[in-house]
C-alpha positions in Angstrom: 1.1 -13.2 44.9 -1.2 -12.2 47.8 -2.2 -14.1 50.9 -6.0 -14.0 49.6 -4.4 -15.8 45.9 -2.8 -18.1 47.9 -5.4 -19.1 50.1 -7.7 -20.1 46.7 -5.2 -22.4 46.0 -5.8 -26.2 46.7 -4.0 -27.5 50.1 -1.5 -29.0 48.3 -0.1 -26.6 46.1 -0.4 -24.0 49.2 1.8 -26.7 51.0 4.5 -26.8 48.0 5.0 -23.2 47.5 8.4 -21.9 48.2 9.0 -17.6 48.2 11.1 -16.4 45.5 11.5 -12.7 46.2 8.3 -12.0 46.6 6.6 -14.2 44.3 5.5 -17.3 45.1 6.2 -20.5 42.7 4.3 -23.9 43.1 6.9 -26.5 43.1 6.7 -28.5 39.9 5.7 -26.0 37.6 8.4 -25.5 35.7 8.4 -29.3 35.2 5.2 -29.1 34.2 5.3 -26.0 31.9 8.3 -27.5 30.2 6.6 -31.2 30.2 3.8 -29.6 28.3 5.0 -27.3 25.9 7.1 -30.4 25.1 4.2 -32.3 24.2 2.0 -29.7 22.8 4.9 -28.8 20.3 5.7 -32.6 19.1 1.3 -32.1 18.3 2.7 -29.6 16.4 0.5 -26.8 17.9 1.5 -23.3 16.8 4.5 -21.5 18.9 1.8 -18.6 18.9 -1.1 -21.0 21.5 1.4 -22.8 23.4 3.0 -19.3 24.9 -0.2 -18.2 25.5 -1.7 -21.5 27.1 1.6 -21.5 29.3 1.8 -18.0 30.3 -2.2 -18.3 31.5 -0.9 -21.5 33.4 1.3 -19.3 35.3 -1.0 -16.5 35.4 -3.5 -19.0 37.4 -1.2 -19.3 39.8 0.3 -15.6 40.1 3.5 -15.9 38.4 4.7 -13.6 36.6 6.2 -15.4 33.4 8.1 -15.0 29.9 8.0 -17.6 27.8 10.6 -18.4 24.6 9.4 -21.7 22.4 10.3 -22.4 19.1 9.7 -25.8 17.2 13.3 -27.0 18.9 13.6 -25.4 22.0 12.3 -23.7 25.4 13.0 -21.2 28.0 10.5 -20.6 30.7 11.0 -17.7 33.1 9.0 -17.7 36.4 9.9 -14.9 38.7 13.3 -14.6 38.9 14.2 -18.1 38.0 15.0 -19.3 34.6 15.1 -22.1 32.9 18.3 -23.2 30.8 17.3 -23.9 27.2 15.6 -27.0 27.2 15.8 -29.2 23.4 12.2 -30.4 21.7 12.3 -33.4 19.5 10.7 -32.1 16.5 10.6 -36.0 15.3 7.2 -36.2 15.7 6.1 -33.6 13.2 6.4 -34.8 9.9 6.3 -38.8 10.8 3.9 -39.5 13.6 1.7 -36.9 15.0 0.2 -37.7 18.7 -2.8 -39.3 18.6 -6.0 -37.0 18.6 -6.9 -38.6 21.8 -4.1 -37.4 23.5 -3.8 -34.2 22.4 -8.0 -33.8 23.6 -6.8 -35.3 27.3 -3.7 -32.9 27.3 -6.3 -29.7 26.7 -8.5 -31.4 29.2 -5.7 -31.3 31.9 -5.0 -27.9 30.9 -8.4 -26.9 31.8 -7.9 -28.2 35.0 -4.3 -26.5 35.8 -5.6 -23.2 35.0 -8.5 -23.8 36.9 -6.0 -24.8 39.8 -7.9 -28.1 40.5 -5.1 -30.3 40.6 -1.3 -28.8 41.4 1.4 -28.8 38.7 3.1 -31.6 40.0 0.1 -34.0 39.8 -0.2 -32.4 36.2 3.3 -33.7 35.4 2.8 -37.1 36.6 -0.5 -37.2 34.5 1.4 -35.7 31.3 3.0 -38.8 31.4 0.2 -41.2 32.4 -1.4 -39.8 29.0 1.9 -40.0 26.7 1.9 -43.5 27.3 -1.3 -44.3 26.4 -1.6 -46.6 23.3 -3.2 -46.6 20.1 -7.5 -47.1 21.0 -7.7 -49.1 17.8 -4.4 -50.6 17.6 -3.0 -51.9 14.1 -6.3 -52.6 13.1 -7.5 -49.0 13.1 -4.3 -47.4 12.0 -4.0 -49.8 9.0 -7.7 -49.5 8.1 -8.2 -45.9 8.5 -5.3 -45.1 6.6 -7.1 -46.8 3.7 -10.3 -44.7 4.5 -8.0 -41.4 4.9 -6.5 -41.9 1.2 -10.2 -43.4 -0.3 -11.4 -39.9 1.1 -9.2 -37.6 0.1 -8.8 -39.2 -3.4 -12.8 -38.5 -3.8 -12.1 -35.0 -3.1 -8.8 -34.0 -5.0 -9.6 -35.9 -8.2 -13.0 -38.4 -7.6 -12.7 -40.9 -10.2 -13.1 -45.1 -10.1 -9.1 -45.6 -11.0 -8.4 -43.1 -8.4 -10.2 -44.5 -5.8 -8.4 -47.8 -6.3 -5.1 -46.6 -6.8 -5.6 -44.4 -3.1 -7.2 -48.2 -1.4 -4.3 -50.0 -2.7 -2.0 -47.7 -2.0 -3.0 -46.6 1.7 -2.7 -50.0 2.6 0.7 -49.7 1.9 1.3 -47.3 3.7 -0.6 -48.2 7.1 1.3 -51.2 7.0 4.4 -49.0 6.5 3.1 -47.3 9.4 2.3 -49.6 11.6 5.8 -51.2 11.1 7.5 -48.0 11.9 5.8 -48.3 15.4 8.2 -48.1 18.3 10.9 -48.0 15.5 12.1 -44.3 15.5 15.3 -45.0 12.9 13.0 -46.4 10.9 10.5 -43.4 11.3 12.9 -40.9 10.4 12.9 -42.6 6.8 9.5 -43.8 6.6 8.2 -40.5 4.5 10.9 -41.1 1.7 10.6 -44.9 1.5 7.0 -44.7 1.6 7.3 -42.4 -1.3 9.6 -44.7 -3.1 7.7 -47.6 -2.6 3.8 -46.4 -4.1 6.3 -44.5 -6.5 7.8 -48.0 -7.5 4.5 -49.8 -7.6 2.6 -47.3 -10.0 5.8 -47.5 -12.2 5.3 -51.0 -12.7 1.4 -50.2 -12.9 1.9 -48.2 -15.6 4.6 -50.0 -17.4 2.6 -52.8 -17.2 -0.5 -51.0 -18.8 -2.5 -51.4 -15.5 -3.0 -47.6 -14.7 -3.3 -44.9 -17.0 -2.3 -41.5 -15.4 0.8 -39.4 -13.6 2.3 -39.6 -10.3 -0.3 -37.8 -9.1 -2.2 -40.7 -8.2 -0.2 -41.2 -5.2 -0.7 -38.1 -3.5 -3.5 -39.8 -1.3 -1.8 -42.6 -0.4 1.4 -40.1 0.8 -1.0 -36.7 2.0 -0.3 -37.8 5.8 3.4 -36.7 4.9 2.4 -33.6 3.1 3.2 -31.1 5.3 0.4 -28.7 4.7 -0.8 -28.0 8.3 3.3 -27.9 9.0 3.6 -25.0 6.2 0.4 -23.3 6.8 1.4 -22.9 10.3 4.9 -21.9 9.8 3.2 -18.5 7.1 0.6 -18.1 10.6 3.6 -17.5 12.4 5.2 -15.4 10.3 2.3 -13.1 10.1 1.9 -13.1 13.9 5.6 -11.6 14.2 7.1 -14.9 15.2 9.8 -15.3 12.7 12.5 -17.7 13.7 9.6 -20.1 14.3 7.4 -19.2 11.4 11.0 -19.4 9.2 12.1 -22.7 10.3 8.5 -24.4 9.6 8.5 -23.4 6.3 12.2 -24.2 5.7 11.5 -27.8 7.2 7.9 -28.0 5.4 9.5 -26.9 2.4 12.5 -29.4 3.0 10.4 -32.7 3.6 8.2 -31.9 -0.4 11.6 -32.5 -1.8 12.3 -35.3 0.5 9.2 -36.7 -0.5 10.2 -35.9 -4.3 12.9 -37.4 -4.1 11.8 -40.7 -3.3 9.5 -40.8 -6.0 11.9 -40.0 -8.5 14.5 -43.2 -7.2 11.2 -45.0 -7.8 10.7 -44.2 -10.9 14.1 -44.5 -11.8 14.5 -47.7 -10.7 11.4 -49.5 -12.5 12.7 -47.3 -15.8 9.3 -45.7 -16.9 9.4 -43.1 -18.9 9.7 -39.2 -17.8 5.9 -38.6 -19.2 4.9 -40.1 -16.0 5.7 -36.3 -14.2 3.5 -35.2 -16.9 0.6 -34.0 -14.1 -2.7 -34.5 -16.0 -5.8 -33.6 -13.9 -8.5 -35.8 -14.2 -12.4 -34.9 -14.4 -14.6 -35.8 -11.5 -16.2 -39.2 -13.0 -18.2 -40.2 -10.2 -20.8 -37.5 -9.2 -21.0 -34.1 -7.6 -21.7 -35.6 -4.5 -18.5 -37.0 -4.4 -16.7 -34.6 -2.3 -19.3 -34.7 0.5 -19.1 -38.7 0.5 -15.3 -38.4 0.6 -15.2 -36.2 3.8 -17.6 -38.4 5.5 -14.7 -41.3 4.6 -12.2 -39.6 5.4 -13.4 -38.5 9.1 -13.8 -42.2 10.0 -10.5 -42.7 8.6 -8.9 -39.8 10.7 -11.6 -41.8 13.6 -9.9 -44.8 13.2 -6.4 -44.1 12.3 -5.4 -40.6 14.2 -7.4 -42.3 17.5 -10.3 -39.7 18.4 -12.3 -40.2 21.3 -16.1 -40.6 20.1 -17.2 -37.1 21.7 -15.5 -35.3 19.3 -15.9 -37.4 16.3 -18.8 -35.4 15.8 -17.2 -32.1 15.9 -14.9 -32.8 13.9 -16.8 -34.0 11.2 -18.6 -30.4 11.2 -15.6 -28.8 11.1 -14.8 -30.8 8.0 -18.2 -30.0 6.6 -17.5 -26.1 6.9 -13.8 -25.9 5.9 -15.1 -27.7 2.3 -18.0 -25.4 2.2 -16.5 -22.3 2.5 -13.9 -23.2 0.1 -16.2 -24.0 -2.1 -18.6 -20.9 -1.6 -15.1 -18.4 -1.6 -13.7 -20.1 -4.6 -17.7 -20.0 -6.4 -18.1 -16.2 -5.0 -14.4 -14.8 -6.4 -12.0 -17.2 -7.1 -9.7 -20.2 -5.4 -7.5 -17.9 -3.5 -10.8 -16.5 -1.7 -11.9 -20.1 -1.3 -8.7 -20.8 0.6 -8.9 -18.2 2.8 -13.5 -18.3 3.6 -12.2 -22.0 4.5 -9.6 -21.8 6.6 -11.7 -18.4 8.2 -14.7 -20.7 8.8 -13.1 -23.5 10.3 -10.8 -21.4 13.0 -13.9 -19.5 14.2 -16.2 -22.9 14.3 -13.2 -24.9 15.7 -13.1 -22.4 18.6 -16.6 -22.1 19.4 -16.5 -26.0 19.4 -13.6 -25.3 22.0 -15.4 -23.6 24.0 -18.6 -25.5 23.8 -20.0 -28.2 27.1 -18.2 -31.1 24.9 -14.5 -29.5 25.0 -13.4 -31.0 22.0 -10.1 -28.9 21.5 -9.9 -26.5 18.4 -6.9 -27.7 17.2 -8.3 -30.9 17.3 -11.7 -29.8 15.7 -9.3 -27.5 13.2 -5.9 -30.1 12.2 -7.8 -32.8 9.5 -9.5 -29.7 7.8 -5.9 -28.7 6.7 -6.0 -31.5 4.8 -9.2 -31.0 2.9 -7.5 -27.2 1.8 -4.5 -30.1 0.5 -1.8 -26.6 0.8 0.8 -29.4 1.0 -1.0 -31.1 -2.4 -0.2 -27.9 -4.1 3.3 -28.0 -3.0 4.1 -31.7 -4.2 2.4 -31.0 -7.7 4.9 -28.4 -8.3 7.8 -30.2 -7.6 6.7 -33.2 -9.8 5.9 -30.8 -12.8 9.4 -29.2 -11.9 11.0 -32.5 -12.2 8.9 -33.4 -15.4 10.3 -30.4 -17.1 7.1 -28.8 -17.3 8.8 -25.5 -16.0 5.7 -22.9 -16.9 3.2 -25.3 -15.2 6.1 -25.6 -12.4 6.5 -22.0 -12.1 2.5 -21.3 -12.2 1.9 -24.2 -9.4 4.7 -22.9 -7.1 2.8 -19.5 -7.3 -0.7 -21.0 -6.7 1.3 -23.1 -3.5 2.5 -19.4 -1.9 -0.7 -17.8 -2.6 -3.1 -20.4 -1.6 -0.8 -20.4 1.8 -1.2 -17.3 2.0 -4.9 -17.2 1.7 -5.5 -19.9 3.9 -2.7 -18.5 7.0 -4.9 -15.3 6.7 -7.8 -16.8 7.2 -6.3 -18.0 10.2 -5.2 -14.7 11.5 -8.4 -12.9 10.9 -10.5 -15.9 12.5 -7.9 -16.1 15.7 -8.7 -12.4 16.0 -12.3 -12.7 15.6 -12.5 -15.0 18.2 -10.1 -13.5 20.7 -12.7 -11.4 22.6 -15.0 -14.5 23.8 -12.0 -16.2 25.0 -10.7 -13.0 26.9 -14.6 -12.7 28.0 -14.1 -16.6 29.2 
């Protein structure tokens, strides 16, 4: 790096920077690098945006750097020096996601790296300060909005009155499981198979007892946090984008946590004894209105508001984002067919969710982009064919698991093709 680079470099970094062979390192960023890829893969960002958010890091500062990150591990190269393989929790990923506000204050600081305003080991010390930021709405909004997440999302996967009640009833459940799980990471690594068992225990008795009418499919609100749709979406991204050890071991885990997830509710229906009918997946007709869907994205933002802890800037981003990932499905699907739908969605919401990126209010794409995985429900498609697997309805089984790859498919192209749309402003920025 040249004496001019240097000199545009705040007094403290210039202070901290020691030669190596010609290129001069900051102290404290490889600490920070590794710090943050840390955190930005336990958000389960893509492999494919943390090396390049890292390698501009370094580029800010005029480092040469290589960068090696997959889900479980890390290798930064600066110069001449390399890191030794540094292990990532991957815990995180299918239990309990960072809060939204975090992951907005970690892109904030990000900003401010690349921008060289504060030095990397001032960045370190603030990765921290934000890691250990609580809840904003405590128990209170986790338990609450976890109700509102499953109210919503049962008024757009199958909008009826037994539905809704059924996803109230049973998202309570499981915000309480949640909020229990807090500061409990034993208990964590469980929670997704217990919570299973338990609403698959409940609507055993439910229907046993003549209460509910229906399948098991009823309970896919109340578990969709667990349904690792953004988690297998992103894995088929990276596979597309040449990154295969990462793409491959999302899927495999993705794939892994449906059947963990299947398995629970079978031990629950096992246990309360009702009969095998109940994997019998019968759709049911929407009952409440066409406006239904609309009203249940509106819900379910304030649930993802209150229970994933957004900051009130991008609340309103967000919901937009929401708005045009259900719109262009619905406009694809209309136009040619569902596979289409998936992948106008998912195109839609990666170009909006950038532009919001780059917009004065900085709401992050991934922030703006992560609930509308949910409203494209890959991971629903996924845990209906498993259940019709199990309920020896193999042609259904068969014809769902096709309609689970293709929809992926669709939807991780849509991706691709909006990531490249987009890539020319940010090289212009």
């Amino acid at each position: 790096m040249s004496d001019g680079k240097i000199n545009n470099l705040p007094p403290e970094v210039q202070q901290k920077a020691v030669n190596d062979h010609g290129n001069t390192v900051p102290l404290g960023l490889f600490e920070f690098l590794t710090e943050l890829g840390k955190a930005l893969t336990s958000a389960g960002v893509s492999v494919v945006a943390i090396t390049s958010i890292l390698e501009r890091i370094a580029t800010a500062y005029g480092v040469q750097s290589e960068i090696l990150l997959s889900p479980t591990f890390l290798i930064i190269k600066l110069g001449s020096h390399e890191s030794a393989p540094i292990t990532i929790s991957v815990a995180n990923q299918s239990q309990v996601l960072l809060p939204l506000d975090q992951v907005s204050e970690l892109y904030s600081l990000i900003d401010q790296v690349e921008g060289t305003i504060i030095s990397p080991t001032d960045g370190t010390k603030r990765i921290k300060q934000i890691l250990s930021q609580k809840h904003r709405f405590g128990s209170f909004g986790i338990f609450f909005g976890y109700i509102l997440f499953a109210i919503g999302l049962g008024l757009l996967l199958y909008p009826t009155p037994q539905q809704l009640v059924v996803s109230a009833l049973f998202g309570g459940v499981v915000g309480l499981l949640l909020i229990l799980s807090q500061n409990r990471p034993r208990f964590s690594l469980i929670l997704p198979v217990f919570a299973a068992f338990l609403v698959s225990a409940l609507l055993s008795i439910g229907i046993k007892q003549g209460l509910v009418t229906g399948s098991f499919i009823l309970v896919i609100p109340a578990l969709a946090y667990f349904l690792p749709g953004a988690t297998l979406t992103t894995g088929m991204f990276e596979l597309a984008t040449g990154n295969m050890v990462s793409g491959a071991s999302r899927t495999i885990y993705g794939v892994a946590i449906l059947f963990l997830l299947l398995f629970g509710i079978v031990i629950g229906n096992q246990l309360v004894g009702t009969t095998q009918q109940g994997f019998l997946i019968t759709r049911s007709f929407n009952t409440i209105g066409i406006w239904a869907p609309y009203l249940g994205v509106l819900i379910f933002g304030i649930g993802v508001y209150l229970f994933m802890s957004l900051r009130e800037k991008d609340m309103p981003w967000v919901l937009l984002n929401l708005y045009i990932a259900l719109i262009g499905q619905q406009v694809g699907s209309i136009m040619i067919g569902s596979y289409f739908g998936g992948f106008l969605g998912s195109l839609l919401m990666t170009v909006s969710g950038s532009y919001i990126g780059r917009s004065p209010s900085r709401t992050p794409d991934f922030v703006s982009i992560l609930p509308a995985f949910w409203i494209l429900v890959p991971g629903s498609l996924g845990f209906i064919s498993l259940v019709t697997f199990v309920g020896q309805s193999y042609i259904t089984a068969v014809t769902n698991a096709a309609l689970v790859v293709m929809t992926l498919v669709a939807i991780s192209l849509g991706l691709l093709v909006g990531a490249a749309v987009v890539e020319p402003f940010k090289r212009e920025r």
